[in-house]
N, C-alpha and C positions, 0 to 999 in steps of 0.2 A: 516384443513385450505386449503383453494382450490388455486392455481397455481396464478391468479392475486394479490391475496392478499399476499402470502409469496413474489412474484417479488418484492414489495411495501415495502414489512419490510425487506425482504434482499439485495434491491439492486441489485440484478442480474433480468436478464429480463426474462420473458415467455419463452426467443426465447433458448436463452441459458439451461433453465431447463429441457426443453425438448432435447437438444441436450447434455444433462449429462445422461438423461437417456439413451437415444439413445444408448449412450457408455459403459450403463451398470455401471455409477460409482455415480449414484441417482437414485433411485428405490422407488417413492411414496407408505406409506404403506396399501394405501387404495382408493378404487374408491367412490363415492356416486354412488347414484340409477339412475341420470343420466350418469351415468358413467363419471364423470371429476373427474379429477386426486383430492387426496386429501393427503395431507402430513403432519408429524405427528410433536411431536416436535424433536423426535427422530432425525427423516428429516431434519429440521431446524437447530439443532446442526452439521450435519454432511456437509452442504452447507456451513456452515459458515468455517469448517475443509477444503474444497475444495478451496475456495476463499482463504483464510491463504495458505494453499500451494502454489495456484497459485503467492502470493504475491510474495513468495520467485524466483520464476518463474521457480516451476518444473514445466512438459509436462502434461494432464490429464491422460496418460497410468501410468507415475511414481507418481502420487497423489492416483489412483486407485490401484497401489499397496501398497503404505503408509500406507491405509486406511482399506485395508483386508488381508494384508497380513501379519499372527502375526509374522512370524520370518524375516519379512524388519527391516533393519538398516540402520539409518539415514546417518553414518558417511562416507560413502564411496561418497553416493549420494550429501550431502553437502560440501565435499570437493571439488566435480566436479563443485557443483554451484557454490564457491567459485574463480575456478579456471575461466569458462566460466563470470564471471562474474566479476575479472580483465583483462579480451582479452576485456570485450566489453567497458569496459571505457578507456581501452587504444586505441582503434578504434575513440571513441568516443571522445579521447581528441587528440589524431591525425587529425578529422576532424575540430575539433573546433577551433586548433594551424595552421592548412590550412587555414579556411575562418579567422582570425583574421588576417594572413598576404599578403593575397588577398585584406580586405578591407584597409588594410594598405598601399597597393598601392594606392588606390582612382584608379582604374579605371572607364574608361570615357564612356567605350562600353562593349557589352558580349565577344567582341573579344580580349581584354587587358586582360579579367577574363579567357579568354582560352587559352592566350599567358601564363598565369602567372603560369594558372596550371599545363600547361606543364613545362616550367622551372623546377618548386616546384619538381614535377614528375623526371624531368630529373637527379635534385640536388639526389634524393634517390634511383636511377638509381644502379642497380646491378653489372651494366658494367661502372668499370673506366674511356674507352672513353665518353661514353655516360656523364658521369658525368663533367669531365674535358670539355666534348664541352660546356653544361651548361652553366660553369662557365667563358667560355672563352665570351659567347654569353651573358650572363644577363646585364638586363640593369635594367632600371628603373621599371622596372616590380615587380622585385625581392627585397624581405624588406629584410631589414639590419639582421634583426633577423633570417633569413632563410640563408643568408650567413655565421652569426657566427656558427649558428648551424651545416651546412654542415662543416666550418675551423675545428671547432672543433672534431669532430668526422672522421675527412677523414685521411686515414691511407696510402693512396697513396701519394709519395712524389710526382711526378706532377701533380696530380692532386692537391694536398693539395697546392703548389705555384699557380695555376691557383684559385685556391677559393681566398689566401691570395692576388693575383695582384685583383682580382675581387672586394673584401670588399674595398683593397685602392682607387681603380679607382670607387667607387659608390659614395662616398664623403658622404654616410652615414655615422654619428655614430656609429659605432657599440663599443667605449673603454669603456664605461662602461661594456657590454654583456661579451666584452675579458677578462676583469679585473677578472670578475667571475670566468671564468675556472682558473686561479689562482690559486684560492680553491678547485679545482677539488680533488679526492682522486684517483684520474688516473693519475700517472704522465705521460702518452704521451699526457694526454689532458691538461696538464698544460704546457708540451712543447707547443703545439699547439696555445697555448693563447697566450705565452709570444711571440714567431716567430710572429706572427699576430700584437702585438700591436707594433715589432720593426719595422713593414712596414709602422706603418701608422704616418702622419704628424703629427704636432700638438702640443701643448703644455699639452693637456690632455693627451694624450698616455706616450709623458716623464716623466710627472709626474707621473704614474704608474709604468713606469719601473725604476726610483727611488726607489719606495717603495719595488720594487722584487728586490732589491740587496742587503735585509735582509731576501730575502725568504729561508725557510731551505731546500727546493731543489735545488740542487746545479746546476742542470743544468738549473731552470727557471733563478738564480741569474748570471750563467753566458751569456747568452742570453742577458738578461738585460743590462751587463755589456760592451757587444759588440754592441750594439745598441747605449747605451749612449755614447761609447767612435768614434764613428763614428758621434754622435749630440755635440762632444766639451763639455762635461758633464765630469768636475775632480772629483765626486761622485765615479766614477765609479774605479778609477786606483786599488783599493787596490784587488776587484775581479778581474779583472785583472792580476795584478803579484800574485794570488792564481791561478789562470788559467795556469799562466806557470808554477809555481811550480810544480801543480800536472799532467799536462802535459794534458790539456782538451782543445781544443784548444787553444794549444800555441802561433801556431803561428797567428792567428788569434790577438788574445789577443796582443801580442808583435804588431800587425801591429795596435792594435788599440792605443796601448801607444804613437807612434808614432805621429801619429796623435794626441793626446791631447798634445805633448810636444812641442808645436806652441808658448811657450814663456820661456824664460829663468825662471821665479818663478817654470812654471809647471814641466819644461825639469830637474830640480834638485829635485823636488821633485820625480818625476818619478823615477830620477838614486838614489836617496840617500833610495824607498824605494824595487829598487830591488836589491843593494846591501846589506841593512839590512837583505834580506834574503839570500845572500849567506852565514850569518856566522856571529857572531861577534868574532874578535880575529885571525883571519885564513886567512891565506894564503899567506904574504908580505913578511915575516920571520921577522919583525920588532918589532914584540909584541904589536904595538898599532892600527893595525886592518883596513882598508880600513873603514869596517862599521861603529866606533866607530866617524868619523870626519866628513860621510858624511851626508843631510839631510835627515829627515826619513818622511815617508808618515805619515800624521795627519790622526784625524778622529775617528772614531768609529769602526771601522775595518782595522787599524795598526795594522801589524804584527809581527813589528819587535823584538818581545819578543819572536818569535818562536825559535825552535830548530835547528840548524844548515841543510841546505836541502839536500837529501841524493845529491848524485856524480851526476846522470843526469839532476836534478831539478837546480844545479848549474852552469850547460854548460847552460844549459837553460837558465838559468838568462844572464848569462853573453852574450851569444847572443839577448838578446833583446835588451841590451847596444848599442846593432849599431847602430840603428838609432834615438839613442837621442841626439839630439844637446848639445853644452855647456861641459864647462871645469868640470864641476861636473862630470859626465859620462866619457870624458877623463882622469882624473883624476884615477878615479876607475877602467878603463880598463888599464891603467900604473903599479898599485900595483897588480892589479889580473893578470897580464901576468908574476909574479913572483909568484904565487899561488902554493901552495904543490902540490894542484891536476893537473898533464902534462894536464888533457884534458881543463881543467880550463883555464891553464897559455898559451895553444896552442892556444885555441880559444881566449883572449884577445890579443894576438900578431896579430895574422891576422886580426883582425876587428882596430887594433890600426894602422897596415900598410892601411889599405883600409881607413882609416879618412885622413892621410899624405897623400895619393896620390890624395885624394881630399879638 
């Protein structure tokens, strides 16, 4: 079969066949009396062995040894192609996750498309400054989706507030994207989410971090917890006096009770349920309990069936008692200032002098 003709039924061109032999890795087995190449079937089997490998996209030096050389083994060489050939789709979906959030800007000119690249460029910048200026600088250039991406992933705290002021100040959406990392199996990336969606306004972003004050990361739920209790969100109180219990930010936590105890129903619910956690039965010498009279936090995550809280977890309590308005809270700082534990009954004394003298 002469050279046009195999091109025809194999699909590879003249130009090519010639340039396999060139390389010595096709070798027609016969000339005619014109002398043009003539190739056998033998031939034909083995072009079709060459193109097959090429598919997988080894080199023609490593096909050429596949092909003659009886003691190659495949598995070294296709673990490599395996390997080159997750780098090139991750290339490749890095540039395709680039132009989808370029075209997502809508730019108007090639210079918004060279404004944005740069951005994009600067967001996965190597150097913190470099990234943090970014972030201080994006504007409209920059898709929502490229902001969570960088929030989420940025492990520099200033820079990681410079991304998060960046995402709120865009006015983008980005609470669904947040929501996601949520679910991350990274817990810094699920902090990251939850810090991001307490910045941003909204009634969608609350309603998310509602739903993370059942999260079993205890750190997304307390985030959560301070975010809501800063939005007037009584959802949130029970994580909260679990915050001071376990002493994660306490005081935090304690300043956010405060702030939700803006009315007399909230402000007893507040004090009846962080005295439920200091104990039931303890500390009045009366036998009938501060906790047992006062009211207890409702809900789905009332506590008040807990175990009595170890000795610091109860100074604790008993100091967040300060700034809650109403006779409920005074009340219970009266009996706790008679408390068995001195540090207990020391700390409600001075916080009961500091209400009298105002």
């Amino acid at each position: 079969m002469l050279i046009g003709e195999v091109a025809r039924r194999s699909g590879v061109s003249a130009r090519m066949l010639r340039h396999y032999e060139s390389l010595g890795l096709l070798r027609p087995s016969g000339r005619t009396g014109s002398g043009y190449r003539e190739y056998s079937g033998e031939d034909i089997r083995r072009i079709f062995h060459i193109e097959s490998l090429r598919s997988l996209g080894l080199s023609l030096r490593e096909i050429g040894r596949a092909l003659d050389d009886p003691g190659f083994t495949p598995s070294a060489l296709v673990d490599d192609l395996i390997r080159q050939t997750r780098e090139r789709i991750a290339a490749e979906t890095d540039l395709l996750t680039r132009l989808r959030r370029i075209d997502a800007a809508e730019p108007a000119s090639w210079e918004d498309v060279l404004q944005a690249v740069a951005v994009l460029q600067a967001l996965g910048s190597k150097s913190p400054a470099a990234r943090q200026r970014a972030a201080l600088s994006a504007g409209d250039e920059v898709p929502v989706e490229a902001l969570v991406e960088a929030v989420l992933r940025e492990t520099e705290p200033n820079v990681a507030g410079a991304l998060r002021w960046a995402l709120a100040r865009s006015g983008a959406d980005g609470t669904a994207l947040l929501a996601k990392g949520l679910d991350s199996t990274v817990p810094a990336v699920r902090e990251r989410a939850v810090r991001s969606l307490a910045e941003l306004a909204g009634d969608e972003p609350t309603v998310h971090l509602r739903e993370a004050l059942t999260h079993p990361d205890v750190v997304v739920r307390g985030h959560a917890a301070l975010a809501l209790g800063t939005r007037g969100v009584a959802d949130a109180i029970p994580v909260l006096i679990d915050m001071i219990v376990d002493g994660r930010n306490d005081t935090d936590a304690a300043d956010a009770l405060s702030v939700l105890a803006s009315d007399t129903a909230t402000a007893d619910r507040i004090a009846g349920g962080l005295v439920s956690r200091l104990g039931t039965g303890t500390g009045t010498g009366t036998g009938t309990g501060t906790a047992q009279r006062l009211p207890e936090v409702g809900g789905p995550a009332d506590h008040s069936t807990h175990d009595t809280a170890e000795a610091p977890a109860r100074v604790r309590l008993t100091q967040s008692l300060a700034d809650i308005p109403g006779d409920t809270a005074s009340r219970a700082l009266v009996e706790l200032s008679q408390d068995a534990d001195r540090a207990v009954a020391v700390t409600a004394t001075y916080l009961l002098h500091l209400r009298d003298a105002h």
